[in-house]
C-alpha positions as CSV (number, residue, x, y, z in Angstrom):
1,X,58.0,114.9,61.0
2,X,61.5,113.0,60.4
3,X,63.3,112.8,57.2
4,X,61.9,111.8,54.3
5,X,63.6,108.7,53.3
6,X,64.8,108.1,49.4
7,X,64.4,104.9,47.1
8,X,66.5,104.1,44.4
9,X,64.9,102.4,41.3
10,X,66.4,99.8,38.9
11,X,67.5,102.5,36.7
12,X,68.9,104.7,39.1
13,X,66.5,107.7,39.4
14,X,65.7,107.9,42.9
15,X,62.1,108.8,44.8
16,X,61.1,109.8,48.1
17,X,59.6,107.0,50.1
18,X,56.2,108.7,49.8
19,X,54.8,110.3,46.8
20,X,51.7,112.6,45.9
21,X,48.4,111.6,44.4
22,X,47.0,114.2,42.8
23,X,43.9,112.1,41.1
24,X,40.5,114.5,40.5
25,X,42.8,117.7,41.5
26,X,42.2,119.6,38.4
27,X,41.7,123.3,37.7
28,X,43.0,126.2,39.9
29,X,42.1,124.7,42.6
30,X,44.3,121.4,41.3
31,X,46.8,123.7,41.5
32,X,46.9,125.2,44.4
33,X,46.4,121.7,45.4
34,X,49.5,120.7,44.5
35,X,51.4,123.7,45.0
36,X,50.4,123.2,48.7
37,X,51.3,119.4,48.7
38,X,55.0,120.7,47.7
39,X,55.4,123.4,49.9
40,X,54.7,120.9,52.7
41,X,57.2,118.6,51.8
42,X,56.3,116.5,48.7
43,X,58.8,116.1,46.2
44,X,56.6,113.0,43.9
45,X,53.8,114.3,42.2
46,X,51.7,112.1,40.1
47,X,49.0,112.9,37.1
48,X,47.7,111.1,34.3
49,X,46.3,111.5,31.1
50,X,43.2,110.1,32.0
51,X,42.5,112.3,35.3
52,X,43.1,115.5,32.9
53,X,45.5,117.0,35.5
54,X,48.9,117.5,33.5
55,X,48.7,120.7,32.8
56,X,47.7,121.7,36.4
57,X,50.8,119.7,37.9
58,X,52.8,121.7,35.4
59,X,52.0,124.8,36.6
60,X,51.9,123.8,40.1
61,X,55.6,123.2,39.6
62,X,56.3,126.4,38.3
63,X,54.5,128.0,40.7
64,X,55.8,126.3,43.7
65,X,59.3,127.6,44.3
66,X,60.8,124.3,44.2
67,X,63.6,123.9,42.1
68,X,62.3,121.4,39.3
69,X,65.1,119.1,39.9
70,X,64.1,118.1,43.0
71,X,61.1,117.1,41.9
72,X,59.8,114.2,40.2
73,X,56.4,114.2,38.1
74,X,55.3,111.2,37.0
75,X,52.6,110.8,34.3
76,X,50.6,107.7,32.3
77,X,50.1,106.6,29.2
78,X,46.3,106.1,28.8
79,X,44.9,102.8,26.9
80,X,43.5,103.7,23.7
81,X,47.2,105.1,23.1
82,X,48.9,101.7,22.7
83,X,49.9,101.7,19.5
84,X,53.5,102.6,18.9
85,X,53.4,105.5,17.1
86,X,50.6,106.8,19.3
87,X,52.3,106.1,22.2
88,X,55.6,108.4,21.0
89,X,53.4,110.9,20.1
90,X,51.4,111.2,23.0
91,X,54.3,111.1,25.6
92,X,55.2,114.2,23.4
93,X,51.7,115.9,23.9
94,X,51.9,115.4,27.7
95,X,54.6,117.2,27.8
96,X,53.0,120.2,26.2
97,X,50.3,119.8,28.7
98,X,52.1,120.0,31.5
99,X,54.4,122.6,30.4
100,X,57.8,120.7,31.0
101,X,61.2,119.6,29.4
102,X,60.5,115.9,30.9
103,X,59.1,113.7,33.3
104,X,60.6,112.1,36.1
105,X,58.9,108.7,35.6
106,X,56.0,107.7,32.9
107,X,54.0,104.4,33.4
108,X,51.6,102.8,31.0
109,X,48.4,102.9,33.2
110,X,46.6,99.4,32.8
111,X,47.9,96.1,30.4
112,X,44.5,96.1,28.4
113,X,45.7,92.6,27.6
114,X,42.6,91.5,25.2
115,X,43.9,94.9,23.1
116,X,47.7,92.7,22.9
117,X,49.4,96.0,22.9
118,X,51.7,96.8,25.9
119,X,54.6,95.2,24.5
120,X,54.2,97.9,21.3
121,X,53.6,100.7,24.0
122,X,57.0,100.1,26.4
123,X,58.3,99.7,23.3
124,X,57.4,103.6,22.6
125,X,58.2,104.3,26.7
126,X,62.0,102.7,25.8
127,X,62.1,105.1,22.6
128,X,61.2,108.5,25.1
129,X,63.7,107.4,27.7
130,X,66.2,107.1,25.0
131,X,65.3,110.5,23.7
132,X,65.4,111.8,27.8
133,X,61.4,113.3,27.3
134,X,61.4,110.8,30.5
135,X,64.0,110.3,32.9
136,X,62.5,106.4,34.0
137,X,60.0,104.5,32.7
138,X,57.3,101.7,34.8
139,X,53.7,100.7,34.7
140,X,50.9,100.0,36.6
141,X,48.8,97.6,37.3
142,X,50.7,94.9,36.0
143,X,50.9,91.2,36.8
144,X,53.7,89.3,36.9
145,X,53.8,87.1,33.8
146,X,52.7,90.7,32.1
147,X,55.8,92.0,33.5
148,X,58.0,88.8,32.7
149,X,56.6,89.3,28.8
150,X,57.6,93.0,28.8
151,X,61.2,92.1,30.0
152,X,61.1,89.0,27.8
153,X,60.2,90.6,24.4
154,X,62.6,93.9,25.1
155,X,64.9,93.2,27.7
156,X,64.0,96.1,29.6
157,X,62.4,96.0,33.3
158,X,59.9,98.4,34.3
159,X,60.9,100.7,37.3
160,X,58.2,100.5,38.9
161,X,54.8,98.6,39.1
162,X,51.6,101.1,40.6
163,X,49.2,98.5,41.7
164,X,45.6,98.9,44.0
165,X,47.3,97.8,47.8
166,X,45.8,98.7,51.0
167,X,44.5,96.8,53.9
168,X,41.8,94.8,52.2
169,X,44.1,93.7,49.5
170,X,47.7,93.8,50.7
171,X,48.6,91.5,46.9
172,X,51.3,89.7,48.8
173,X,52.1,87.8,45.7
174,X,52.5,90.5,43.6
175,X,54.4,92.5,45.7
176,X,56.9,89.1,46.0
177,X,56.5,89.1,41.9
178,X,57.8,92.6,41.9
179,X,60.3,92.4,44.1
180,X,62.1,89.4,42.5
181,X,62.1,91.5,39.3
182,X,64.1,94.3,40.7
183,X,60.3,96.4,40.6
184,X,59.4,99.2,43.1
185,X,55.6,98.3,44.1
186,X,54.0,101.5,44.6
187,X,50.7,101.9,46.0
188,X,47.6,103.7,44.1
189,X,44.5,104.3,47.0
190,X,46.5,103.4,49.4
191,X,43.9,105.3,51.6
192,X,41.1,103.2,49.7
193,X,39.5,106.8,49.4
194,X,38.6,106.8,52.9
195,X,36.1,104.7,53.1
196,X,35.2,101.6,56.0
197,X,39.0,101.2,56.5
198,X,39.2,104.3,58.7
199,X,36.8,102.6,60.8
200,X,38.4,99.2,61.6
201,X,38.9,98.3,65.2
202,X,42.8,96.7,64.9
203,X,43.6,100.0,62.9
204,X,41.8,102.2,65.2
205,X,43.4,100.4,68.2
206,X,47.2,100.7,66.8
207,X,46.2,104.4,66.4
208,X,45.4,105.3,69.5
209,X,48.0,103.6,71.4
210,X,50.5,105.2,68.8
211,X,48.7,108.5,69.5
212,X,48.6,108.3,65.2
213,X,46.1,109.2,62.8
214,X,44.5,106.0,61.7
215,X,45.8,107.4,57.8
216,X,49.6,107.5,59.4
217,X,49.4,103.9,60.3
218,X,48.3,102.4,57.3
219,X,50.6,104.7,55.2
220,X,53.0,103.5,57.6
221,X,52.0,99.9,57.1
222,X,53.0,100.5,53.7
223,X,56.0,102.1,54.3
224,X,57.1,98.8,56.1
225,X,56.1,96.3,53.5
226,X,58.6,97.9,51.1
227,X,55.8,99.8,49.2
228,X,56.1,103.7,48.3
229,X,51.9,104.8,48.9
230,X,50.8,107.6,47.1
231,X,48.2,109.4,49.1
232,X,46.1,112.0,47.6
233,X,44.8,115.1,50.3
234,X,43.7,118.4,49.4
235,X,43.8,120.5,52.3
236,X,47.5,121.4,53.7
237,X,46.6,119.9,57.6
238,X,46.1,116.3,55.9
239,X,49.1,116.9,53.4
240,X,51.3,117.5,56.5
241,X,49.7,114.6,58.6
242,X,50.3,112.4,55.7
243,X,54.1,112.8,55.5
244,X,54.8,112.7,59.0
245,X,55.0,108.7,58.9
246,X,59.1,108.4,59.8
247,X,59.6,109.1,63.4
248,X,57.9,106.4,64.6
249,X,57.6,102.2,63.5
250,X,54.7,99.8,64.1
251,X,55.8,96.2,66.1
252,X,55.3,92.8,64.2
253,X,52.2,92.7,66.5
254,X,50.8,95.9,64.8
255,X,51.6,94.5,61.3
256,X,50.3,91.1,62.4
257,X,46.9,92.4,63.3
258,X,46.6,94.3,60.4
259,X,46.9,91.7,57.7
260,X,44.3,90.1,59.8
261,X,42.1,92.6,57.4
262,X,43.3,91.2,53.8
263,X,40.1,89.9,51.9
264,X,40.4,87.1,49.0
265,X,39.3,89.8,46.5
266,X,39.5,93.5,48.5
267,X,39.7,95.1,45.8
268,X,37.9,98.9,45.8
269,X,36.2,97.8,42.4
270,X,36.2,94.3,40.0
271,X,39.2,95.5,38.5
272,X,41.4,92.5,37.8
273,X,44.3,93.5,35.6
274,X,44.3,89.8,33.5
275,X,40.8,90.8,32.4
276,X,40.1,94.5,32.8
277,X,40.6,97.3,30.7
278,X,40.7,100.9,30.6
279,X,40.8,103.6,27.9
């Protein structure tokens, strides 16, 4: 499978070059889920407020036989929890979900810029870290004069920036944006959910010649653009297939005909981060 390369963030916490998703894994079988996804190899596990999942990461961390330093869990601070003093509070009540001293990384999930709030959030995030409930702090779904005011009004730059990328929408400019700001770009539906993109003739041809899943090349597109994807896979055999991305490379011809697939507006639904907003 090769070695799982690391990354090292702005603030010093480092994270494995690919990370978990573990969106609409809840319950037991959440769990077991994710317990799987780290027994094969996964050491970034993701949840959210909004997916309702905390708790089941938790557990799946205690019931994984992983030492919990070695892994990271990232979580995000919904929308309608903006407001400074709900924001502290509720980085607090995640952690009683998931049943943990701290996370490894906590985002604030969209801008909801008509709500004029974010600022007042990382505010709360900068508060957390300094009380070590969360070892890093980023956001996602952020554009870059939204990043440029957080860093403006605090002086403190996100970690990392979890944006829609795949195929259809490969946000060049954002990725530039992020990278100029010292900002990991990480990758949410990097997969895009399975959906026409597994069916593309210049994926499909890259695969087979590769003797690749058609999944491993566009994680492994990602991989090459600088971006850490966060795949989501329930069963162990795509889990596995998933990580095995470092022991082999795609040519400049491979990446070339891929961006041949980049759409003005790919994006899986209208969800512009300047206008759109979720609670």
């Amino acid at each position: 499978m090769g070695a799982i390369p690391t990354l090292t963030l702005n603030d010093g916490l480092t994270l494995p070059a690919v990370g978990f998703g573990a969106y609409k894994l809840n319950g037991e079988a959440g769990v077991a889920a994710v317990v799987s996804a780290i027994r094969n190899g996964y050491r970034l596990l993701d949840s959210a407020i909004n997916y309702d999942n905390e708790g089941a990461v938790g557990q799946a961390v205690r019931q994984s036989g992983v030492a919990r330093a070695e892994l990271r869990v990232a979580s995000k601070l919904p929308g309608r929890r903006h407001a400074y003093a709900d924001a502290i509070a509720t980085v607090e009540e995640s952690l009683s979900r998931a049943g943990l001293d701290y996370f490894d990384l906590y985002l604030i999930h969209w801008p909801n810029p008509r709500q004029g709030l974010y600022v007042e959030a990382w505010g709360a995030l900068i508060e957390r870290r300094k009380r070590s409930l969360t070892r890093s702090i980023g956001v996602s779904n952020f554009l870059p004069e939204q990043l440029d005011r957080l860093i403006g009004e605090t002086g403190v730059t996100p970690s990392v920036n979890r944006i829609e990328l795949h195929p259809y929408f490969p946000q060049e400019e954002q990725r530039r944006g992020d990278r100029e700001r010292g900002v990991l770009t990480q990758a949410w539906s990097p997969l895009l959910r399975a959906n026409a993109l597994f069916r593309e003739p210049a994926i499909v041809r890259v695969a087979a010649r590769l003797g690749r899943t058609v999944a491993q090349v566009v994680l492994r597109w990602h991989v090459q653009l600088g971006v850490e994807p966060l795949p989501k896979a329930a069963s162990a055999e795509r889990q596995v297939e998933n990580l095995a991305l470092f022991d082999f490379a795609l040519t400049a011809e491979d990446m070339a005909a891929i961006a041949t697939l980049a759409r003005p507006n790919g994006r899986l639904r209208d969800q512009d981060p300047a206008r759109y907003e979720e609670f």
